[in-house]
C-alpha positions, -999 to +999 in steps of 0.1 A: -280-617-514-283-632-546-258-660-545-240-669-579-247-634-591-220-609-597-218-579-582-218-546-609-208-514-606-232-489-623-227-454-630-262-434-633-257-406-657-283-379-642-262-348-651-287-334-678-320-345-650-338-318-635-364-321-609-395-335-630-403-372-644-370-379-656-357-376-623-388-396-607-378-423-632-347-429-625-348-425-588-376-450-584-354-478-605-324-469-583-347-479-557-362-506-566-328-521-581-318-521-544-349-549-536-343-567-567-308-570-576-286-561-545-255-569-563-259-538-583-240-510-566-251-473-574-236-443-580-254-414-595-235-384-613-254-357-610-261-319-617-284-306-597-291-312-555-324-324-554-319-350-584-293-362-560-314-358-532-344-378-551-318-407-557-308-410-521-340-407-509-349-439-530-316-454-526-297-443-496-266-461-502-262-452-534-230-422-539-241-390-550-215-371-572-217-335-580-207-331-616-211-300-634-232-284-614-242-246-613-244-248-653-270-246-675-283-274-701-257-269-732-225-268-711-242-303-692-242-318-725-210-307-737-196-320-706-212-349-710-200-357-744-165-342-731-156-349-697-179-373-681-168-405-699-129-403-689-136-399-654-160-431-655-133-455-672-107-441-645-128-449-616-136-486-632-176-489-635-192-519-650-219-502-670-234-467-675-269-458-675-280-429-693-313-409-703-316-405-738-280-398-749-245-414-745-220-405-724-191-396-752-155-407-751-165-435-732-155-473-740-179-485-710-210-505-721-240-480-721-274-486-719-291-455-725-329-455-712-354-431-738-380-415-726-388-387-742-412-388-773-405-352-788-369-371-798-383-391-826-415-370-832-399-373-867-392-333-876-358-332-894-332-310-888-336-285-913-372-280-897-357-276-859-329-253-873-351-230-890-377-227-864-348-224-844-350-250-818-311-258-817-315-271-788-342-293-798-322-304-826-287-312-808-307-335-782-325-352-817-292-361-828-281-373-797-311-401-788-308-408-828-270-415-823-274-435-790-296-459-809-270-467-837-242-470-810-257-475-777-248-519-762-282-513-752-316-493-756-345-494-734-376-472-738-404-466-711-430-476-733-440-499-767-452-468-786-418-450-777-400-483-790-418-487-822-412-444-827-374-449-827-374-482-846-396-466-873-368-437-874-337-460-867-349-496-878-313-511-880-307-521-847-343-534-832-321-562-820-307-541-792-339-524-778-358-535-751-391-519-731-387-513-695-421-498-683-425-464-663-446-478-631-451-452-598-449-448-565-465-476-545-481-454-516-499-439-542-520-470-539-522-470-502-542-437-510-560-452-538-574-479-517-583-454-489-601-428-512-638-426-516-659-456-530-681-425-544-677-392-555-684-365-526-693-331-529-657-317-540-655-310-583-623-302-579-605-312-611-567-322-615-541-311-641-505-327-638-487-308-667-462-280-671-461-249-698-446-273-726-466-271-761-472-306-762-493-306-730-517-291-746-530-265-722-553-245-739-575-274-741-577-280-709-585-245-704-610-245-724-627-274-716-629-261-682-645-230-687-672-255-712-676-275-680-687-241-662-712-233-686-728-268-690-730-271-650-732-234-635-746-246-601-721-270-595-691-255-580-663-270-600-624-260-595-590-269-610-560-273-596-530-276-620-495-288-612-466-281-632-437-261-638-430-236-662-439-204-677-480-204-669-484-168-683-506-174-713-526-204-695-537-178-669-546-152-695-568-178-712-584-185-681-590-146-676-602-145-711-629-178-703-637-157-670-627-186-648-595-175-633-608-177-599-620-214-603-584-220-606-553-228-587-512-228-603-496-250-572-462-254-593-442-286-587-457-310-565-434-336-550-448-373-540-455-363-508-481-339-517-492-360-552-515-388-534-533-363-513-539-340-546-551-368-565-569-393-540-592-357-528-598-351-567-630-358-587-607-372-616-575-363-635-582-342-667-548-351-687-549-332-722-516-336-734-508-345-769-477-363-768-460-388-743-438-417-743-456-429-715-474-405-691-468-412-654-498-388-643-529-413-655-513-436-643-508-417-607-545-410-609-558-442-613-533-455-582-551-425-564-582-438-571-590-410-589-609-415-625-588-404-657-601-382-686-568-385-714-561-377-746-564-416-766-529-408-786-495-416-786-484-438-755-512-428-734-539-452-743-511-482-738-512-471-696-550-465-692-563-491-714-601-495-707-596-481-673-603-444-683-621-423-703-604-414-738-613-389-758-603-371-790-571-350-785-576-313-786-616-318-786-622-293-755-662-306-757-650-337-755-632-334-721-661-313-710-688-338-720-666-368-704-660-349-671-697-338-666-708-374-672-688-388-645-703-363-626-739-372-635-730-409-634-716-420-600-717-451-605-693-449-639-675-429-619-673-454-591-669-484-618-636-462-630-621-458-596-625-491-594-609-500-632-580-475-621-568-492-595-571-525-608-546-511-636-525-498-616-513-528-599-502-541-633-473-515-626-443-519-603-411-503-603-400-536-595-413-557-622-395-527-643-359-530-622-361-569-627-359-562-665-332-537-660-314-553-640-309-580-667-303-559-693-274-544-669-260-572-666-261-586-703-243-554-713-216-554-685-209-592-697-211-587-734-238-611-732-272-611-759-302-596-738 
């Protein structure tokens, strides 16, 4: 118990979460808010089962509440703006957290945590309507107005920070970074993996369909890696969601298709075996406020070939190997040196999990819990 401390009511806003990293976020800092700040009781408004199932899982007391659910992503966010926030000031919560947006008609204090880059990418309006991406555009204006009016901001990295404040530089005052970290039996695995490189080549992709993730890259680096090395017998394994239509007919077109295997979502049960049995993470996307799988890797024990943009060079650091974004030769030249160096590729095992440990879900729930606790008391962060 932490004695002088008082206790807060929080209402998680996971209505527009679906199962993916938004979800893993915010389940792992209603977890580790449990260690760190006990006084903070949890209850999580939610959409979808397994979000609520996630949040229990890392918090078991915390109360799950259906809201919305059965509906797809406009009607969440028009309930959201609509409906949600009366029923929070009628059942007397101390603060809300949200994920990128505010809840509307709601006097609570908010602090809304960003996470997602593609909001302050900097395309205007007129660009998202006429390609458009309404959507896209609706969820712009929403992260954009929850940094003017939000009590507090917190983004999951410094590059994600310094995006929004270059977009919205009026209110720097009231943002904050709270660092993604992971799962901490990801390093159990680590730490039990391989010193050296066995005989497996099997390569590791954490990404779904999205644009931004830059799949035809990877694709194309892999079938590169094929011709460099022919004897060697090299697969891939990508996990993500989505629409994988055109990254298979690329990999029918590169005549590697069969190298390959599409294992959908993986949960964290399944992640530390994937990664700690890999030959290293080959992570080609182009834009992240963070990017939770290098970091995963390198817990794993497993070596990281990334993209060196955006947030992504802030979590591997010198601990991986960063290359040129959308250079295919690149990522092929990088992989087939770790494979005809083992001792770099021992040296960034080693690095990996070394930089790893620099991240914990608690450090990150200490942070927040302050910040919870400065807006439900009106006091400056």
């Amino acid at each position: 118990m932490n004695h002088g401390i008082p206790r807060l009511n929080l209402a998680i806003n996971a209505v527009s979460l679906s199962p993916g990293g938004g979800m893993v976020v915010i389940a792992a800092l209603a977890g580790a808010l449990k260690a760190v700040a006990p006084e903070i009781d949890v209850t999580a408004f939610v959409s979808r089962p397994a979000v609520g199932q996630a949040i229990q899982q890392a918090r078991p007391d915390a109360r799950i509440e259906p809201f919305a659910e059965g509906r797809g992503p406009l009607q969440h966010f028009i309930r959201q703006q609509i409906s949600l926030g009366p029923v929070l000031q009628r059942r007397g919560f101390d603060v809300v957290l949200s994920t990128n947006m505010l809840v509307g008609r709601c006097s609570l204090p908010q602090v809304v945590h960003h996470q997602n880059l593609l909001r302050f990418s900097g395309v205007g309006l007129c660009e998202r309507l006429r390609t458009r991406e309404i959507a896209d555009a609706v969820r712009d204006i929403a992260a954009r107005r929850a940094l003017r009016h939000a009590t507090i901001n917190t983004f999951i990295s410094r590059y994600l920070m310094k995006q929004a404040q270059r977009l919205v530089p009026g209110n720097k005052a009231r943002n904050f970074v709270v660092l993604n970290a992971m799962n901490p039996r990801l390093l159990d695995a680590g730490i039990a993996a391989p010193e050296k490189p066995g005989t497996s080549r099997r390569l590791t992709a954490i990404q779904g369909a999205d644009a931004h993730k830059n799949s035809g890259t990877l694709i194309t680096a892999f079938a590169e890696i094929v011709r460099m090395r022919p004897d060697v017998p090299w697969e891939l394994a990508i996990a993500g969601g989505g629409d994988m239509s055109a990254v298979r007919g690329l990999a029918e077109r590169l005549n590697v298709s069969r190298r390959i295997s599409f294992l959908g979502y993986v949960d964290q049960a399944r992640l530390a075996g994937l990664l700690s049995g890999s030959f290293c993470l080959v992570f080609t996307s182009i834009c992240e406020g963070f990017g939770i799988p290098p970091l995963e890797a390198m817990a794993c024990g497993c070596p990281v070939v990334a993209s060196d943009c955006t947030a992504i060079p802030e979590v591997v650091g010198e601990a991986g190997i960063l290359v040129e974004p959308g250079n295919a030769s690149a990522f092929a030249a990088a992989v087939v040196r770790l494979h005809d160096e083992p001792d770099l590729w021992a040296d960034f095992r080693a690095r990996g999990l070394a930089r790893a440990r620099q991240f914990s879900w608690e450090r990150s729930a200490t942070e927040m819990a302050r910040l919870l606790h400065c807006a439900a008391s009106g006091q400056t962060p």
